[in-house]
N, C-alpha and C positions, 0 to 999 in steps of 0.2 A: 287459830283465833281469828274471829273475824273482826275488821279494823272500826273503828268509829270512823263517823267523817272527819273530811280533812280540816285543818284548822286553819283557814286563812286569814291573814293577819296585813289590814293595809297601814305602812309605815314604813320609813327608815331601819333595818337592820340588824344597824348597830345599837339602836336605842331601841328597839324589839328585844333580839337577845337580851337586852342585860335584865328583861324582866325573869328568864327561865330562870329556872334554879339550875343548882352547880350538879352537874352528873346526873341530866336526866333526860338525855337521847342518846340514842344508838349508834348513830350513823348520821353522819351530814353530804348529802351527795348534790350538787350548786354545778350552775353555770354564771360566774361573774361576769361583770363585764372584763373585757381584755386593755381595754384600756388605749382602744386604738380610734377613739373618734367615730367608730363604725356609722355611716350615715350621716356624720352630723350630731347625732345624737347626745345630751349632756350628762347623758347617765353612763357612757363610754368613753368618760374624762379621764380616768386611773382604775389601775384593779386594785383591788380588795388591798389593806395596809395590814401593819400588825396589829392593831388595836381590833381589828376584825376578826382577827383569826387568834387572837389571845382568849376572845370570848365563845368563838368556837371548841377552842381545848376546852375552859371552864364547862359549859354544857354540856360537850360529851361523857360519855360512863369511860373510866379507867379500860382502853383497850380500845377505845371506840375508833371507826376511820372514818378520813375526812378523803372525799373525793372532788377534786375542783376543777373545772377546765379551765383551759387557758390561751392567749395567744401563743404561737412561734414567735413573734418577735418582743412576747413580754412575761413569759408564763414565769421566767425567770425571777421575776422580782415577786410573782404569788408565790412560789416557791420557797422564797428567802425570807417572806413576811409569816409564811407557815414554818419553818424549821427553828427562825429569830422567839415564835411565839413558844417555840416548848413543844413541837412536833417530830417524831419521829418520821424522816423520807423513808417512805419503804421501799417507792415505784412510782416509774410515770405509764402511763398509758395512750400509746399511740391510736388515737380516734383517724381511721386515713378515710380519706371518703373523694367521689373523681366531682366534685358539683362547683369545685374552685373556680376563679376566674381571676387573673393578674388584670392591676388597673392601670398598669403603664409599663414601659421598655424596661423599666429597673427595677423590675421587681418580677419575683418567682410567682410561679404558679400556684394556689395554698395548697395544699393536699394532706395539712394532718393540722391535727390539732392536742396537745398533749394534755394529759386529766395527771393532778399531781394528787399521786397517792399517799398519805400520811396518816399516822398513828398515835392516838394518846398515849404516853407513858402509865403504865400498870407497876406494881410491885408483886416480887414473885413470880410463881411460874403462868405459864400460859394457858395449863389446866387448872390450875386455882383460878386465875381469874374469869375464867368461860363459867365456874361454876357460880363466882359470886355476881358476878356481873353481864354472863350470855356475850362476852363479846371479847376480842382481841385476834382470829383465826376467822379465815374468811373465808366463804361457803362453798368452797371448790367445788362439789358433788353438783350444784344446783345451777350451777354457771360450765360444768362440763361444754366440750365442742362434739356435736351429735356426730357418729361413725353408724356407716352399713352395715361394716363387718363386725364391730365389737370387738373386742381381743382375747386372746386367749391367754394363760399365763401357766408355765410350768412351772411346779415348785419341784425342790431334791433334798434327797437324805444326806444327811454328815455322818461323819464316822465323830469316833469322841471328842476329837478336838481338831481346830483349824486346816492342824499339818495332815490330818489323813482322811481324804475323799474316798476312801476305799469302797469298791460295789456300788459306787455314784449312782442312782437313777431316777426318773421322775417319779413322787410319790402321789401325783393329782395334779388335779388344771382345774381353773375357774375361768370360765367365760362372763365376762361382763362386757355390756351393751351402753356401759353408763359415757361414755365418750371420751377423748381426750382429754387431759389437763390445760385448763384454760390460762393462754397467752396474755402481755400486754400489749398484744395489738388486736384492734379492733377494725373489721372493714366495711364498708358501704356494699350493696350490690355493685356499683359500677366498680369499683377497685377490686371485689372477687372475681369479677370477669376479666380485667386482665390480666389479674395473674395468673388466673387460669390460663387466658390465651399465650401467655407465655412459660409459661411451666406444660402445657400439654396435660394428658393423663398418663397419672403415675399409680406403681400399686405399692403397697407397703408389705412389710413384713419382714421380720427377722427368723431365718432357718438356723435349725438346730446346727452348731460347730461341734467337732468331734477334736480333741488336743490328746498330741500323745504323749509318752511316757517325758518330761520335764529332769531330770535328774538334777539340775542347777538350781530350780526352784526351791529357796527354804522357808519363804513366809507360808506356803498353803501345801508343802508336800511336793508330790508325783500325781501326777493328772496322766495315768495308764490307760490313756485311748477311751478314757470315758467321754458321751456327750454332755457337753454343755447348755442346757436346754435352756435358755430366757423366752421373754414375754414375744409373743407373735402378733400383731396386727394386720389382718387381713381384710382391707379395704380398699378402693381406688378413684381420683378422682384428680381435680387439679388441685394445685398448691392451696387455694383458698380453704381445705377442709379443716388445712390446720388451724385458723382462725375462727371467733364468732364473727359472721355475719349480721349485722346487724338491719336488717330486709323493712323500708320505709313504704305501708302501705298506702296507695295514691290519696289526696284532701283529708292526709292526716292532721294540716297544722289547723287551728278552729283561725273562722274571721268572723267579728260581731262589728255590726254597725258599718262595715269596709273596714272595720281595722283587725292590724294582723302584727304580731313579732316579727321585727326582722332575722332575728337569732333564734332558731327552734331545732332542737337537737329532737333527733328520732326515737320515738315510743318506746322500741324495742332495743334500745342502746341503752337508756336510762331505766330501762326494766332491768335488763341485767348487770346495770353499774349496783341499783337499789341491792337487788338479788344478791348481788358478791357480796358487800359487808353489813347487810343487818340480817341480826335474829331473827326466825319464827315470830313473828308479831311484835317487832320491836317499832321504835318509832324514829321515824328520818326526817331532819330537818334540812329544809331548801331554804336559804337565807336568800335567793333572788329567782324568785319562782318564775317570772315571766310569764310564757304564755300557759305553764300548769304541766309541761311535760314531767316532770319528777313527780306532780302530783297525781296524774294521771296512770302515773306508771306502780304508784305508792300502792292506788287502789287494783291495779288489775292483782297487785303482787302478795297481796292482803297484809300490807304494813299500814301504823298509822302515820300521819303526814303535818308536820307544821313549816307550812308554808309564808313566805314575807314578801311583800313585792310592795314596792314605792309609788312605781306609777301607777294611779287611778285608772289609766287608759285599759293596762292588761290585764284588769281585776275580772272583765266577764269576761275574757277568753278563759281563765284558771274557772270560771263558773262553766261553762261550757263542757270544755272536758269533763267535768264532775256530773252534769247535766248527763252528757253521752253515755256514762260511766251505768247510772242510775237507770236510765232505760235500756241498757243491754241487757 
């Protein structure tokens, strides 16, 4: 489906939402503020209350996830304002990234910032609700972490019941290329490189095990020197493979007039937050758009996009990106 344009909407939020109707977005994926003063700034007085995120549930479809970042020294109380609201915690997500800077002796260096994952409540099962609704299960396949090697996967025959392996052997393999099952952590280029440089290169893979005759065994029988063939992955690389990199390409953030966000989370990070929990051409709402990064990413990812942003100032950066969008 290809997306309409994005909807952007200059106001307040809270009094934005409360015009949607009840159950009619897919997916809310927000960078609030943190509530940490950032700058000076007066719109990084507090994060996000409940009363914000009770109208977030409201708006979402039954099953729908809410993805929100947050400070390390406050994500905690987004987190409590999302669960107080009638949200399911599913997960948090480690964003780690090396561009941190400490602003005094008594204080850490930042290097992560946590995304609080959460879930409307559905009734029933979770294939009833994908079918009524497209949402509740989140899009693994599409957020995969890319492998060289692929993997291989052996499957084996049973005999009629649990207790008897007899004549065990592989009956076929399936190679698939589609990548890892993706993690919640997510890293920067600069945090892939050193874990690399301190992991080195590794290779993976699991060799076939051979188990011999068990007699004591009485959940699964006697295992008479048959192999045991599991899943092989043969690839190598440093530790960073097992995570999304998230790769920020150089004067990605837009600046109109000299002005610019101070807080602009990377293209390719919010493409694939978008990507993990909405449908095939469903629609995502950004309750603090900023400089348009969600929206930007809305459109590369062919979702549709309602976006809210307060300050007038960051309205033609979020044009911008749409701008750029339009002549690619």
């Amino acid at each position: 489906m290809t997306p309409g344009a994005p909807r952007i909407v200059h106001g307040d939020c809270l009094e934005i939402m409360k015009m949607l109707p009840d159950n009619s977005v897919d997916s809310i994926v927000t960078d609030p503020p943190y509530g940490l003063g950032f700058m000076g700034k007066a719109w990084d007085a507090l994060p996000p209350g409940q009363d914000w995120a009770e109208e977030c549930l409201r708006v979402l479809k039954p099953g729908g996830h809410l993805l929100a970042f947050g400070g390390s020294r406050t994500w905690h109380r987004l987190a409590v304002a999302v669960e107080d609201a009638g949200f399911e915690i599913r997960d948090s997500i480690a964003w780690m990234y090396g561009s941190g800077f400490p602003k005094h002796r008594a204080a850490l260096k930042p290097a992560f910032e946590p995304v609080v994952m959460a879930r409307k409540p559905f009734k029933g099962s979770l294939t009833a609700n994908e079918a009524i609704h497209g949402t509740g299960a989140l899009n693994i396949d599409a957020c995969r972490i890319g492998t060289s090697g692929g993997r291989t996967v052996h499957t084996r025959s049973f005999g009629d019941d649990r207790g008897q392996w007899a004549g065990n052997v592989p009956t076929g393999e399936v190679t698939d290329n589609g990548g890892r099952w993706p993690a919640n952590v997510v890293l920067d280029e600069h945090m892939a490189g050193v874990l690399d440089g301190q992991s080195g290169v590794l290779a993976a893979g699991n060799r076939p095990r051979v188990r011999n005759a068990d007699d004591d065994r009485t959940a699964y029988g006697k295992f008479a020197g048959q192999q045991d063939l599991t899943q092989q992955r043969m690839d190598s690389g440093g530790a960073s493979r097992f995570f999304y990199v998230a790769k920020a390409p150089k004067k990605e953030r837009p600046v109109v007039d000299g002005v610019a966000h101070p807080t602009v989370k990377p293209l390719a990070l919010m493409r694939w937050l978008v990507r993990l929990v909405t449908p095939e051409g469903g629609t995502v709402l950004e309750p603090f758009a900023g400089s348009g990064a969600t929206v930007e990413a809305c459109i590369l990812e062919g979702f549709h996009c309602i976006a809210i942003e307060r300050e007038a100032e960051y309205l033609p950066l979020i044009q911008a990106r749409i701008d750029r969008q339009d002549a690619a």
